[in-house]
Structures are given as C-alpha cells and as structure tokens.
C-alpha positions as CSV (number, residue, x, y, z in Angstrom):
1,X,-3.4,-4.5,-14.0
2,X,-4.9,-1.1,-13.1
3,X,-2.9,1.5,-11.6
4,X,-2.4,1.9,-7.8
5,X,-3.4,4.9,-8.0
6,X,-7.1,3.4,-9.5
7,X,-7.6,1.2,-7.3
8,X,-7.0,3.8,-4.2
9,X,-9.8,6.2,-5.8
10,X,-12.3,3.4,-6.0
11,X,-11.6,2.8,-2.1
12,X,-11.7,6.9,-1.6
13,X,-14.9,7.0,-3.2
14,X,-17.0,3.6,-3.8
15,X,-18.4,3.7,-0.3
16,X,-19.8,-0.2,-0.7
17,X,-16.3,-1.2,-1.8
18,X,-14.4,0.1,0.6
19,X,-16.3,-1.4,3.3
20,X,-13.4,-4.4,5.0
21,X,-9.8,-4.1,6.0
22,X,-7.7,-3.5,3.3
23,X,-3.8,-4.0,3.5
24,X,-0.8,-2.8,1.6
25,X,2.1,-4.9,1.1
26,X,5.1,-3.1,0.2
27,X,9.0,-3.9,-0.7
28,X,11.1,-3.2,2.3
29,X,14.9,-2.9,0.4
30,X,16.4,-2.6,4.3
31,X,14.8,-5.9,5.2
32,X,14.5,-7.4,1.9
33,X,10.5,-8.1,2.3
34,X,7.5,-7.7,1.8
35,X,6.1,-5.4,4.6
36,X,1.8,-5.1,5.6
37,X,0.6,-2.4,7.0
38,X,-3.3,-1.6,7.2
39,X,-4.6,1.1,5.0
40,X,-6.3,3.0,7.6
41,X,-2.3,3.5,9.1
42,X,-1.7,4.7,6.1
43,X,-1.4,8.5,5.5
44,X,-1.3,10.3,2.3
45,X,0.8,13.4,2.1
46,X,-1.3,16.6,0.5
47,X,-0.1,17.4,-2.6
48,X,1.3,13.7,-2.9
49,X,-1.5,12.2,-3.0
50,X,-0.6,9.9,-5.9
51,X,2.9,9.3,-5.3
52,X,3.9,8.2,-2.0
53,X,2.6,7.3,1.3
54,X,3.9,7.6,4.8
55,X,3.7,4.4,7.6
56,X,4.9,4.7,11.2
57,X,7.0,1.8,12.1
58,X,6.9,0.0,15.9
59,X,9.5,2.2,16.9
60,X,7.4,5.3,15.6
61,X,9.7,6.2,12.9
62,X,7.7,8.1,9.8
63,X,8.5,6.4,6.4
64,X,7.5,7.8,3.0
65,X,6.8,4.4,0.5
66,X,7.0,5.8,-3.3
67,X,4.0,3.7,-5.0
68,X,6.3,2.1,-7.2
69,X,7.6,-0.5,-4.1
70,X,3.7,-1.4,-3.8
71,X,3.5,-5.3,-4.4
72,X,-0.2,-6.0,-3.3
73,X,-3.3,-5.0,-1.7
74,X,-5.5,-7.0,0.1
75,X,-8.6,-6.7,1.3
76,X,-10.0,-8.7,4.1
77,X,-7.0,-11.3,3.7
78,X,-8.0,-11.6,0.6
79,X,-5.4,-10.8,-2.7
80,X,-7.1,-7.7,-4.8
81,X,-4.3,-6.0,-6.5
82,X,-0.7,-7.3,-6.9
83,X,1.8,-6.0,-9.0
84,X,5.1,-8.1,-10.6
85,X,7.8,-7.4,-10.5
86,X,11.7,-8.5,-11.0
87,X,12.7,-7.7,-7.4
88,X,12.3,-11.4,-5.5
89,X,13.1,-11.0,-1.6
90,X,15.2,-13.9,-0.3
C-alpha cells in the first residue's frame, strides 16, 4: 500500500490523473463510521500539509482528520486506495 501522503502528491501533480471526483473516507470515532467527503472540500492546512486535513461538517463546524483515520479514497466511485486496519465500526 503506498502512503497517503503518495497518493495525494500524484493527484497534486499528475494533471491526467487527477482528472474525476475523488473522495476520502475517513473513521468518524464520535459516530463510529466511515465518513465521505469530496476532496475538492477538503483543505490542507500550510505547514500540515502531510498530516492532517480539515472538512466542514453540515452544521459548518471545522474538523482537523489526522491522516492516520484515512480508510479509503475513491475516485469516481470507484475504490483506489484503502488502508486496513483493526478498528471495525459497528
């Protein structure tokens, strides 16, 4: 599995690549899920760029996601990038 970090870069700079809708699914621990939000919502914090990310959620509440809860990435619906892990959300 390549790094998160990896497979952001290739969308940052592989302009034929990053062409489609990609979506992060990340690991909610309030609501004990798997959360999607769409990449271009996503913002990178300067200086953090390869740590954490922030998402707004429908109330409009900022929340910094440490790369770490990152499960999967898609990419036009379609699964490019998921990573395992022992957390399983009932």
């Amino acid at each position: 599995m390549k790094p998160i970090q990896e497979l952001f870069s290739r969308i940052r700079w592989d302009k034929e690549f990053a062409q489609g809708r990609f979506e992060i699914g990340y690991y909610d621990r309030i609501k004990n899920e798997i959360v999607s939000v769409p990449l271009k919502a996503v913002q990178f914090t300067e200086g953090d760029r390869y740590f954490a990310f922030q998402c707004f959620d429908a109330e409009g509440e900022a929340h910094t996601i440490p790369f770490h809860r990152i499960r999967e990435v898609r990419k036009d619906g379609e699964l490019i990038w998921q990573r395992h892990s022992d957390i399983h959300p009932a």
